[in-house]
C-alpha positions as CSV (number, residue, x, y, z in Angstrom):
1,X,23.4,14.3,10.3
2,X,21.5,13.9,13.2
3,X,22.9,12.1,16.3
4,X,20.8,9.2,17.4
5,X,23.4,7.6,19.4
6,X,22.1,8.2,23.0
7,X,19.2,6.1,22.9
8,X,17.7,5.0,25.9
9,X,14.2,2.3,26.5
10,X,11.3,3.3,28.2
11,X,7.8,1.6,29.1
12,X,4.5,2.6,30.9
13,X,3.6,1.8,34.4
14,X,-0.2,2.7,36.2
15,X,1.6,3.8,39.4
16,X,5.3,6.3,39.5
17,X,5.4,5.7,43.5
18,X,4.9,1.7,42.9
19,X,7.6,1.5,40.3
20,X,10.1,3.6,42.5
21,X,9.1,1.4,45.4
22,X,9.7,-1.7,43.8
23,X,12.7,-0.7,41.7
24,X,14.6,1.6,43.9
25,X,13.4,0.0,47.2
26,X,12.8,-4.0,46.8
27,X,15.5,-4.3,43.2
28,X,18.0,-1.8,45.0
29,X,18.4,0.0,42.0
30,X,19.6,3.6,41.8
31,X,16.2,5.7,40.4
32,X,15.4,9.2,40.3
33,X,11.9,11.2,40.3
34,X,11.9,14.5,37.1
35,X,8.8,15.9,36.0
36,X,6.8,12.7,36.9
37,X,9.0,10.2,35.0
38,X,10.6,7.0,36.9
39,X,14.4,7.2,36.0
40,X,16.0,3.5,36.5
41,X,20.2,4.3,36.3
42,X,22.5,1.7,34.8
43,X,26.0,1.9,34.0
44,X,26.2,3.9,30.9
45,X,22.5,4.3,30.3
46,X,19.1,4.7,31.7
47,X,15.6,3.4,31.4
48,X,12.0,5.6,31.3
49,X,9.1,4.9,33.4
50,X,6.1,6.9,32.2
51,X,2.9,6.9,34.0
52,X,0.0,5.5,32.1
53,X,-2.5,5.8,34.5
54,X,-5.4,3.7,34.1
55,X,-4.9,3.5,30.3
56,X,-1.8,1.2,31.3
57,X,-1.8,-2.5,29.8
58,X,1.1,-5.0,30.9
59,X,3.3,-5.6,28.1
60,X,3.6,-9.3,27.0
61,X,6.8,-9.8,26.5
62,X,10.2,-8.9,28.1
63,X,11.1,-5.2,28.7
64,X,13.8,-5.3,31.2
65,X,16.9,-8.2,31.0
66,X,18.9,-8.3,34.0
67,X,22.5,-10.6,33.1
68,X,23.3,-11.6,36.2
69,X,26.1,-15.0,36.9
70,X,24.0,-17.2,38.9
71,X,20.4,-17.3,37.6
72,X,19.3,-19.8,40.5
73,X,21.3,-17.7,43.5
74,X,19.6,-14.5,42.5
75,X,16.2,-15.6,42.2
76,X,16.5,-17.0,45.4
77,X,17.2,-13.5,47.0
78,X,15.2,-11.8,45.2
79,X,12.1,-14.1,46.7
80,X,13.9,-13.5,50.2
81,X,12.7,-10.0,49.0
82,X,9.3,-10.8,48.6
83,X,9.6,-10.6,44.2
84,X,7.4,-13.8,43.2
85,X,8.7,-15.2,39.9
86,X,6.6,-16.9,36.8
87,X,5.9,-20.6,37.2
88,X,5.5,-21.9,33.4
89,X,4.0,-25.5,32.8
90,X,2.6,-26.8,29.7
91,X,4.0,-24.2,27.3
92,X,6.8,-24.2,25.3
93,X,8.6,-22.7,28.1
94,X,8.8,-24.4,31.3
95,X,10.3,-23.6,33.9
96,X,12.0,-25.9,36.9
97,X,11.4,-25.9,40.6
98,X,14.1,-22.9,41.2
99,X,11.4,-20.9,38.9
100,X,13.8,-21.2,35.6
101,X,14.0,-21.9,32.3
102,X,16.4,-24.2,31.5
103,X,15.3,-25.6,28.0
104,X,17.7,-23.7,25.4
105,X,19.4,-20.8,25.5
106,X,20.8,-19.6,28.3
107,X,19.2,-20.0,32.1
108,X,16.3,-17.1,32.5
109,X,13.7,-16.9,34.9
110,X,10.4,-14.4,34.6
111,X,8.9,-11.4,37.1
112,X,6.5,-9.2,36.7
113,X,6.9,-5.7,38.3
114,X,3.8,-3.6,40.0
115,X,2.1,-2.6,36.7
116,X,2.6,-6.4,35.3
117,X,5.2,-5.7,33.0
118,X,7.6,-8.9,32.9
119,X,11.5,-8.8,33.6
120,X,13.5,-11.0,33.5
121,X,17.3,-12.5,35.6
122,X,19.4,-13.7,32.7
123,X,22.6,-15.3,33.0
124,X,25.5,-13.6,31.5
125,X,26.7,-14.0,28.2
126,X,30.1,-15.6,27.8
């Protein structure tokens, strides 16, 4: 049988040198360049940036979680970093002055990275 265990998620961006920018340089996370591809390295696992080019959409929903312990604390540096979070009013999901979602579930406040695809900071299970 064949092994499928070593899964890993990917998603399109319109701009490689944007996405390493903002996730290696603004996120701080450890990325690597191969053949074109955007490489984001997590513990255990990795994540695929292919280019798109101009063919690119945004997805509309949430491709990246990050589980962090303080939802608030890290939103708050990562705007001292320039990342500017979703403001949700008048939807189902609203969001407070510190730019999260409080309303069910567990804390979780909306980004968008430089192709418009949303991520979100998520506070840790358990």
């Amino acid at each position: 049988m064949a092994d499928l265990s070593n899964a890993f998620s990917g998603f399109s961006t319109d701009d490689v040198a944007a996405a390493q920018a903002f996730y290696g340089g603004t996120l701080g996370l450890d990325v690597s360049v191969d053949h074109e591809l955007l490489f984001l390295h997590f513990s255990g696992r990795d994540v695929l940036i292919y280019p798109k080019g101009p063919a690119h959409t945004p997805a509309t929903y949430t491709v990246l979680n990050f589980p962090v312990d303080d939802v608030p604390g890290t939103v708050a540096e990562l705007r001292g970093r320039g990342v500017e979070f979703e403001k949700y009013a008048g939807t189902p999901v609203q969001t407070d002055d510190d730019f999260v979602f409080r309303g069910g579930g567990p804390p979780i406040a909306w980004f968008r990275d430089p192709a418009g695809n949303i991520l979100s900071i998520i506070a840790r299970a358990g």
